[in-house]
Structures are given as C-alpha cells and as structure tokens.
C-alpha positions in Angstrom: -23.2 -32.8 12.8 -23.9 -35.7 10.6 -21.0 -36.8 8.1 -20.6 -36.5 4.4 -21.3 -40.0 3.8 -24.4 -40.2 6.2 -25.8 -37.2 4.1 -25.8 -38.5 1.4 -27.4 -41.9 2.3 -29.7 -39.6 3.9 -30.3 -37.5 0.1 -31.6 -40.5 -1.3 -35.0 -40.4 -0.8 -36.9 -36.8 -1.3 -38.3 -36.4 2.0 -34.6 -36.9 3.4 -33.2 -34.3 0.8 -35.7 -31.9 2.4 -35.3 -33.0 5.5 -31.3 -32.5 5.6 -31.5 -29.7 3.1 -30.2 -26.5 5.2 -27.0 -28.8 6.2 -26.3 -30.2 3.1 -26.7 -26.1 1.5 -24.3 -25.2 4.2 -21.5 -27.7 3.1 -22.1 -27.1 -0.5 -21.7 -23.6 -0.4 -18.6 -23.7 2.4 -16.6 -25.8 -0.5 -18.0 -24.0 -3.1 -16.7 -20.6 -1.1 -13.4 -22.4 -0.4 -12.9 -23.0 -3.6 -13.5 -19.7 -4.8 -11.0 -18.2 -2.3 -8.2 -20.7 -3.4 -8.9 -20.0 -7.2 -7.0 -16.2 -7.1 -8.4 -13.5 -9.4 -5.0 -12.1 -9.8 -3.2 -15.4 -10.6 -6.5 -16.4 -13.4 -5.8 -12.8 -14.9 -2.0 -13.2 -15.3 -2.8 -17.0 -16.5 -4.9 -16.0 -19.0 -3.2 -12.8 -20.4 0.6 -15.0 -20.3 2.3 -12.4 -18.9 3.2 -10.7 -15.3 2.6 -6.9 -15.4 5.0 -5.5 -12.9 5.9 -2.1 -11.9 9.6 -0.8 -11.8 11.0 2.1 -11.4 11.7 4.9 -14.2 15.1 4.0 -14.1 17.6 3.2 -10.9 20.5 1.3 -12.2 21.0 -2.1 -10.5 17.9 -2.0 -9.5 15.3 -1.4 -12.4 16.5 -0.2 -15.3 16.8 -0.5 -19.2 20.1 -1.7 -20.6 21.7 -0.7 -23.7 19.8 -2.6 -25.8 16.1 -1.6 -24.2 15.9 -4.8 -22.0 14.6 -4.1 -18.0 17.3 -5.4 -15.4 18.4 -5.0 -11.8 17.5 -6.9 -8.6 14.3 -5.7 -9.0 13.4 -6.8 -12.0 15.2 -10.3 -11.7 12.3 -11.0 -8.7 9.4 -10.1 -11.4 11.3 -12.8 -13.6 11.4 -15.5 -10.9 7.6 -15.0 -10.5 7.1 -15.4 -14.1 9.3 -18.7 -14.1 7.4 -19.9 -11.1 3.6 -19.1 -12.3 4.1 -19.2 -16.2 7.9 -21.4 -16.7 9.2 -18.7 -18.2 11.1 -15.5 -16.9 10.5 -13.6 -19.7 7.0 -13.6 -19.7 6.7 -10.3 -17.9 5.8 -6.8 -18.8 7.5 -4.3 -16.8 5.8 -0.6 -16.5 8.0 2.5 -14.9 6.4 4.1 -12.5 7.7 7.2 -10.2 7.0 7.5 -6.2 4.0 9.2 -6.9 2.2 6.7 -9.6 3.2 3.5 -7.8 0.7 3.0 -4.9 -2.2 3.8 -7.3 -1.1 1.7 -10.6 -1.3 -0.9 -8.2 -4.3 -0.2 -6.2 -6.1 0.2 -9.4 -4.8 -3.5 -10.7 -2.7 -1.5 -13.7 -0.3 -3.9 -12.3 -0.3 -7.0 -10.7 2.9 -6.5 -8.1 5.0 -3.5 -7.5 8.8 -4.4 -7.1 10.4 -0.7 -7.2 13.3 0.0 -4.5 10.2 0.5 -1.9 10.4 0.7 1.3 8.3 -1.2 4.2 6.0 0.9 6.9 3.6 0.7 8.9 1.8 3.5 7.0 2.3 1.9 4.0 1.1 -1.5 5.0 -1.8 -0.9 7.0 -3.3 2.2 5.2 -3.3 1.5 1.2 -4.8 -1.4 1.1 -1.6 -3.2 0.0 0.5 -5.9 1.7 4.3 -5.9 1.8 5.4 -9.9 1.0 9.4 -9.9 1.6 12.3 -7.7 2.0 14.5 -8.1 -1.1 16.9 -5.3 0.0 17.8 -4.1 3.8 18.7 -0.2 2.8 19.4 3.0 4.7 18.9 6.7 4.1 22.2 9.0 3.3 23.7 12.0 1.3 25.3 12.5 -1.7 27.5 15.7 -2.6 30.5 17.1 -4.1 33.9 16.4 -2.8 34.6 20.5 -3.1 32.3 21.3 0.1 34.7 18.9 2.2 31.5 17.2 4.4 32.8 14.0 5.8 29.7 13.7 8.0 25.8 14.4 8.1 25.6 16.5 11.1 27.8 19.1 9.2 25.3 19.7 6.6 23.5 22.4 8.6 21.6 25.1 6.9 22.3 23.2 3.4 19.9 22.9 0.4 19.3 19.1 -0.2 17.9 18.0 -3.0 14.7 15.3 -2.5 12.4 13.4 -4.2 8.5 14.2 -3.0 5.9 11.9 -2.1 8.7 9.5 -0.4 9.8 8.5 2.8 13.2 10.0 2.3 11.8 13.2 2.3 9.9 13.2 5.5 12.9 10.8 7.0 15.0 14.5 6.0 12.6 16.0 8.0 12.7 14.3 10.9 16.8 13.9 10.6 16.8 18.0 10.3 14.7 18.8 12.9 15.5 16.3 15.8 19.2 17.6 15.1 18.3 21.5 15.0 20.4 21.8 11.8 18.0 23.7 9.8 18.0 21.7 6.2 16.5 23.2 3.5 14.5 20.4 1.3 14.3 21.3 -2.2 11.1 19.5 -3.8 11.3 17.7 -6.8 8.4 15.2 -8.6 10.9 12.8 -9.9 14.3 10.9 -8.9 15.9 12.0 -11.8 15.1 15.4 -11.7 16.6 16.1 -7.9 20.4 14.6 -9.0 20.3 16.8 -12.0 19.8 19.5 -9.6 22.7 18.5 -7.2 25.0 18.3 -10.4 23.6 21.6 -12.0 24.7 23.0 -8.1 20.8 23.9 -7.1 21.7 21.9 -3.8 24.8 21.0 -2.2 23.5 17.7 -1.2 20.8 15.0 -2.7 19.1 12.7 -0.3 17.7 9.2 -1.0 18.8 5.3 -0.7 22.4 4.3 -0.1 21.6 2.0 -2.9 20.1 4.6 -5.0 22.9 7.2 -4.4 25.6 4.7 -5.6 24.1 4.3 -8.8 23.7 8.0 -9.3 27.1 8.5 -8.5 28.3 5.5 -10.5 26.3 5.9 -14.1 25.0 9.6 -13.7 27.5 12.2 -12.1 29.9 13.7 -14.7 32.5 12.2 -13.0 32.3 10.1 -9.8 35.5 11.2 -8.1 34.0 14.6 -8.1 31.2 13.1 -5.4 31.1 11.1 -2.6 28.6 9.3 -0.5 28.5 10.2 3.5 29.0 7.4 5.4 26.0 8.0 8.0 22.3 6.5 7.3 19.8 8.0 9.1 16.9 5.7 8.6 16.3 2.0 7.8 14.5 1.2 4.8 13.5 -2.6 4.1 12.7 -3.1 0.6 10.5 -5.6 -1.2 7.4 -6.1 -3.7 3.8 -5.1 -2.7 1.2 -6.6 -4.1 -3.0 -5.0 -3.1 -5.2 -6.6 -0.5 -7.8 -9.5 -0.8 -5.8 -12.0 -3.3 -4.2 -13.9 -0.1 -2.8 -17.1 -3.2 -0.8 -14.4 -5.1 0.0 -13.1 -2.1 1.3 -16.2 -1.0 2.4 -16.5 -4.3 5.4 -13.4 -4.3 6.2 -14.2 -1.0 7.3 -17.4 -1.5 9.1 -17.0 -4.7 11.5 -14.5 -2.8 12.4 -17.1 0.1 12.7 -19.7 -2.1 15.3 -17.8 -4.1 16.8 -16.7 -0.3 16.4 -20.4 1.1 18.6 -21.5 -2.7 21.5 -19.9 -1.2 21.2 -21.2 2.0 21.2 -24.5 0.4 24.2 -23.8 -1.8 21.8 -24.4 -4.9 23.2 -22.3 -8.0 21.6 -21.3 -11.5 24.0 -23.8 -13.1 23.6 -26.4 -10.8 19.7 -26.8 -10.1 19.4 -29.6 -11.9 21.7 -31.5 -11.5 21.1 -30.9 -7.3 17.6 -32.3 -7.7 19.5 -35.7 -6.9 20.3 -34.8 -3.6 19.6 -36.5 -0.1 18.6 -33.2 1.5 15.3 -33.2 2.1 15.6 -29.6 2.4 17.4 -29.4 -1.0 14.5 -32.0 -2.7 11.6 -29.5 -1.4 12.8 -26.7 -2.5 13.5 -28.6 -6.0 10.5 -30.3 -6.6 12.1 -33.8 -6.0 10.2 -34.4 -2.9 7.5 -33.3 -1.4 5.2 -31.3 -3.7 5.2 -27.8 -2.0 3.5 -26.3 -5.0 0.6 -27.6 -4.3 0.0 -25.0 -1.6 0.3 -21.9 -3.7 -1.9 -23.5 -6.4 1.4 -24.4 -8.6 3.5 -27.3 -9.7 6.2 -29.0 -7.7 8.8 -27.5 -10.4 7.7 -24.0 -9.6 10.9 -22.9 -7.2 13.5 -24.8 -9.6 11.8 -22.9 -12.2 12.6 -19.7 -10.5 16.6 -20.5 -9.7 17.1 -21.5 -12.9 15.6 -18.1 -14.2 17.8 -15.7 -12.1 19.9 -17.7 -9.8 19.9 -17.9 -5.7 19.7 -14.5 -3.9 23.0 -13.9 -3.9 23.5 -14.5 -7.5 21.1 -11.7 -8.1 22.6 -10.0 -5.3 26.4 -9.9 -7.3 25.1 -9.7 -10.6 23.2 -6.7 -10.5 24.5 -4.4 -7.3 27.0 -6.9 -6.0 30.8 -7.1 -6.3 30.0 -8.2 -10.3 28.3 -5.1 -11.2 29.6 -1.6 -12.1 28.1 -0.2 -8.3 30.1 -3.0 -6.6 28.0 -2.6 -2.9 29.2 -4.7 -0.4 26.7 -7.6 1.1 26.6 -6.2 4.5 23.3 -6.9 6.5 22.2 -8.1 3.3 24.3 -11.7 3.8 22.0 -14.6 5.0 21.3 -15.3 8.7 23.7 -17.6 8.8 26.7 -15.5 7.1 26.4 -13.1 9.3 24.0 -11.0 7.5 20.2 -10.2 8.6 18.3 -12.1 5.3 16.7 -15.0 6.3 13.8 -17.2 4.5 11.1 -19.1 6.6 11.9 -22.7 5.6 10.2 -24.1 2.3 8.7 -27.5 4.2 
C-alpha cells in the first residue's frame, strides 16, 4: 500500500488525484473515524455543561449521603469528585442525583446521568445485559443481617422461618433467595421499593431481620436505629458483592476515563502519596511516583486529558485509603475495619493496574 508521502506526490497532478482517489478516501476517512471515536460524546457533554452529573444513592451514610448542612458525601461520592478534579480541575463541579435500585440502571441508560457510583454491585447480569460497563471495584462487600439483640440470633442459619425485611429490584433480594432455599430454612422476604422503607420496618417490628450490605447495615445501625445497642449485625455474609461506578456502553474514552481515576486514587496509596503531600511528592525520583503526578511521562494524554489530571484527583479527595478512613473507615462514625479492602500488598485484595 503506497505511503502517506508517496500519495501525496502522487495528488499533485489531477489524473493522479483520480487515479489514487479510493486509497487516499480510505485514509481520510480511517483518521477522520479515529478521530471521531477518540473525541467522547460523554466527555464533550460534561465539558461543555461544566459539571459531572452523577447518580448516588437516596441516602446511605458513608457512602452517599447529605450532611447536615445539605452537602453529598461518602466514598461514593468522593470518586464523582475525583472525576470532576481529573476532567474539569475541580471536585466540586459535580451534580449528584439520588436515585433508588430501581431508577439507577435506567437514569443511566437514558444519559440522565453521565456515571452511576451508588453502593452497586458487579455481575455478570449486570454487565453483559444493560448495556452498561462496570469500570472498578471501589468497595469489596458482602451480604448479611441485621436484627434486634432481643431474638438472641448469633448466626444466619438460625433465622429459619423469619420475616426479613429486603429491598426489591436488588441482588440482595434474590441472594436471600438463594441463601433460604439452598439451606431449607424457609425465609419469608418482605418486599419493599426503597432502602429506607425496609429498616423502618425492622424497627417498627414488621420483620425480625433486614437484609442488605454489611456496609449498608452498619450505617443503618449506626445513624438510623433508635438505639444501636438494641441491634446487632450477624457475623456471616452469604454473598460477595464488588462495588464500583457504571458508566453505559459505546463511550470507551469516558470509559477509560472512570476507570482510571479510581486506580490512580488506589495506585496513590500504594505510592504513599497523600492529599497533603501531592505536591510536594512531584519532586520525587520514582518514576512510578512522577507518572502518577504528572512530573514525568504525560499519561493524560491517553484518556484525552492533561498530565495534571491524577494529581488533580489526590489532591481533591486523598489516596484510597484516605477516602477509605474518612468516610467508613476507623475516622468516621461507622468505624469498619479495612479487611479485604487493604491493598494487595497489605494484605488486602485492592489492587490498581499500574499507571505507566
């Protein structure tokens, strides 16, 4: 196939431009279609409006959840704000919309919002029948129980027969079902359309039990039960449920894009690279540490940003772990422990592809 340079000595004259015409079209459309697929209809949109529109939940403390003062926070809601720092330089620029299990898939499906990073977990289902892609697991969580002290249950297997409260349109409810029937214990699921609505009903005493996240059962216990020593959360999971932001099909930059922005803040604490001390650590040796920084090599360039983009995302929110402590961590009112959600190399099961 004749180079670039050949064609065009070869365009020069007419009967050479028609000559060569179908292979010149052919290149001139391949970059043009390249160019095109880099550009990102999602990224333009969010450029041009100066904000992120993310979907949260309706309100699961430590997660995704107004404070006092009206503001969204949680782990959840800190990875929205590292986006924002990373596409727009600031963290703020994002517009967070609640959503329950049963609007979320469609608000995003239907581009009413631009990522969805709401306590949801990863499956095959999910992934490969929505039209949606799962980018990164933010939080490694398991299904359990939570229920008054009174009924002395120390264990799930002694819950048969009981009414448990569960949130439709979830895979905690048909993880229940499974759970229930594979152990012949007879559970009776109560329904209910929203997450709020089904621990109302274990405190009201319409269950004995409510099912969903570990995670999600601390803070219920922790900011709404009418008083925490009167409940306890069962030590047994009977599922795994890897969290992490969704984003729809067909926009492989933004994709990229979310991704990325979550194993940078991952690969930060790796690296022992802080909120506070970003800057500063630009002025290391590490290679590793001057990639991930924009000091180095320009690794921005690949997801259409600047080389500043990750260093604007740690200074944002802080390293994983940061986010990790701050919001759920042993810094926060639901004080969970790190576990599996420690990095690879702590002993824990997070672990980042490396930003190079």
């Amino acid at each position: 196939m004749p180079t670039l340079p050949h064609l065009l000595r070869l365009l020069r004259p007419l009967h050479a431009w028609r000559a060569v015409w179908p292979v010149w079209a052919l290149v001139a459309l391949t970059l043009c279609a390249a160019d095109q697929a880099h550009a990102g209809k999602t990224l333009d949109g969010i450029r041009q409006r100066g904000h992120i529109v993310c979907g949260v939940s309706t309100g699961v403390a430590g997660f995704s959840a107004p404070d006092a003062k009206g503001r969204w926070a949680g782990l959840d809601v800190d990875i929205c704000r590292a986006m924002a720092a990373a596409v727009l330089g600031d963290g703020d620029k994002v517009h967070f919309v609640p959503l329950n299990a049963q609007q979320r898939f469609a608000a995003l499906q239907s581009g009413q919002i631009d990522v969805l990073s709401r306590n949801t977990s990863w499956t095959l289902t999910r992934d490969a029948s929505l039209s949606l892609h799962f980018t990164a697991i933010t939080y490694i969580d398991g299904q359990g129980f939570l229920l008054p002290t009174k009924l002395k249950v120390t264990r799930a297997a002694q819950l048969k027969g009981a009414q448990v409260c569960v949130q439709s349109g979830t895979t905690t409810e048909k993880n229940l079902a499974d759970f229930s029937r594979s152990r012949k214990l007879g559970i009776k699921p109560i329904v209910f359309d929203t997450y709020e609505a089904g621990f109302k009903a274990l405190f009201a005493g319409r269950c004995q039990a409510y099912s969903a996240d570990a995670s999600a059962l601390a803070s219920v216990r922790n900011k709404e039960a009418p008083n925490p020593a009167d409940y306890i959360v069962l030590p047994d999971l009977i599922s795994k449920e890897p969290l992490g932001p969704v984003v729809r099909r067909g926009d492989d930059e933004w994709f990229a894009i979310v991704k990325w922005t979550v194993f940078a803040l991952q690969e930060a604490e790796e690296l022992g690279i802080t909120q506070a001390q970003a800057d500063a650590m630009k002025a290391s040796d590490d290679p590793a540490i001057q990639r991930l920084l924009g000091s180095g090599e320009d690794m921005g360039k690949l997801l259409g940003l600047d080389k500043a983009w990750s260093l604007r995302a740690i200074k944002a929110v802080g390293h994983y772990g940061e986010i990790f402590e701050r919001n759920i961590g042993a810094q926060s009112p639901l004080k969970l422990p790190r576990g599996v959600n420690r990095p690879w190399n702590q002993g824990g099961l997070v672990f980042a592809p490396p930003v190079r």
